[in-house]
FIGU-941853 format. One record per residue (C-alpha): residue in three letters; x, z, y. Coordinates in nm, 3 decimals. Layout:
<sites>
ALA  X  Z  Y
...
</sites>
This chain:
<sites>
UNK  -0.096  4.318  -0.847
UNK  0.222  4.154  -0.910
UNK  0.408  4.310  -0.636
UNK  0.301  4.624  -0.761
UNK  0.348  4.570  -1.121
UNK  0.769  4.441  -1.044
UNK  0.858  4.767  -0.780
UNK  0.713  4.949  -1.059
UNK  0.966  4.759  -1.318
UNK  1.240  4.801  -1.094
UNK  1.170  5.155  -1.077
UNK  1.175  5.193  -1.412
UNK  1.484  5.022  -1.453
UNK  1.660  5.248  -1.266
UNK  1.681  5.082  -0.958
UNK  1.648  5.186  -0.577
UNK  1.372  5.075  -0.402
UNK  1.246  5.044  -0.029
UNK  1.048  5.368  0.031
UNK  0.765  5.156  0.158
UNK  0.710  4.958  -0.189
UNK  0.711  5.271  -0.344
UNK  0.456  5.410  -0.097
UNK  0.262  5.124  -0.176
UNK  0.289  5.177  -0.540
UNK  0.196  5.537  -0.524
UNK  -0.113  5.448  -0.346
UNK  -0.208  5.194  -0.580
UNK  -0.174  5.364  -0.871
UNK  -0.013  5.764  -0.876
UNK  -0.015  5.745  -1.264
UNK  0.149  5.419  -1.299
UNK  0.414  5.548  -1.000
UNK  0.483  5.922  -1.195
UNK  0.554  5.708  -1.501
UNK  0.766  5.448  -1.360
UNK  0.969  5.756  -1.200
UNK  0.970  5.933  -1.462
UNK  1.120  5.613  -1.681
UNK  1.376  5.515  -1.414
UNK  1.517  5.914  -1.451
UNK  1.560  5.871  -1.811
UNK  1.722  5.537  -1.733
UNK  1.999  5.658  -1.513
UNK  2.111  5.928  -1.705
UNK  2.097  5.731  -2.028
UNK  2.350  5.425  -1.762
UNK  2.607  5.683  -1.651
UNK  2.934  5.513  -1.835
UNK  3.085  5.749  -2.070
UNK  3.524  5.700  -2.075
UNK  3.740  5.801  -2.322
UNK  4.070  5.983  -2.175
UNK  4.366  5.766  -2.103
UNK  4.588  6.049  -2.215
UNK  4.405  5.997  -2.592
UNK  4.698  6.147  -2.785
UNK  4.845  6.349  -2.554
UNK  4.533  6.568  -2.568
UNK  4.480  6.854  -2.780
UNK  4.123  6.937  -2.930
UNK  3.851  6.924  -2.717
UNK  3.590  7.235  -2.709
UNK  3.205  7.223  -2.623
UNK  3.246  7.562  -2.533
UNK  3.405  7.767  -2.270
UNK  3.423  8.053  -2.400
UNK  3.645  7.891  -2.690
UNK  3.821  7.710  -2.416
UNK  3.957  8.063  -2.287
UNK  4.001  8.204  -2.672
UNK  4.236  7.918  -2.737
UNK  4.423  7.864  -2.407
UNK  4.765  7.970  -2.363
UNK  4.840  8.229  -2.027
UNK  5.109  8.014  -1.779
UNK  5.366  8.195  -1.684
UNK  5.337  8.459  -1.415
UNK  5.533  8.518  -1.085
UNK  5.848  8.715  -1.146
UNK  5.826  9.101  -1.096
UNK  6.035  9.275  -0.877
UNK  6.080  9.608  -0.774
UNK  5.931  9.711  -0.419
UNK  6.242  9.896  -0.320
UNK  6.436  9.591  -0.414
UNK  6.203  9.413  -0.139
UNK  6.245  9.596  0.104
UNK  6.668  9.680  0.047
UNK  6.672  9.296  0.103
UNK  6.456  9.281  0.436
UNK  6.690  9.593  0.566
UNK  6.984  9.378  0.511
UNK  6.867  9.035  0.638
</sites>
């Protein structure tokens, strides 16, 4: 009981366990396994470390939402236009 009670604890922790401890844990117990799975999801999303940007003040504001991402974002400059005959008076010559 033990050994069942701590793979279930480590799942819930987050951790990774050997498939066979968790085989025997499902066998034991499926209710006690779904929960301790269940836990040990909410775990690792809740552990993933969130960084602030190195570039802090070189950033401007920040947006939630893409769609205001494209409202506010400035076009880059394009590629130059040029005239086709231009093209090819320049591929006659060369």
């Amino acid at each position: 009981m033990a050994k069942i009670m701590e793979v279930a604890r480590r799942i819930m922790r987050g951790a990774i366990v050997p498939a066979s401890d968790e085989k025997k844990l499902m066998e034991y117990s499926e209710e006690i396994y779904q929960t301790a799975k269940s836990v040990g999801a909410m775990v690792r999303r809740q552990k993933k470390e969130k960084y602030d940007s190195l570039w802090g003040d070189e950033e401007e504001k920040e947006y939630d939402d893409s769609q205001e991402v494209a409202e506010n974002a400035e076009a880059a400059d394009g590629p130059e236009i040029v005239a086709a005959a231009d093209v090819a008076a320049s591929v006659a010559e060369g």
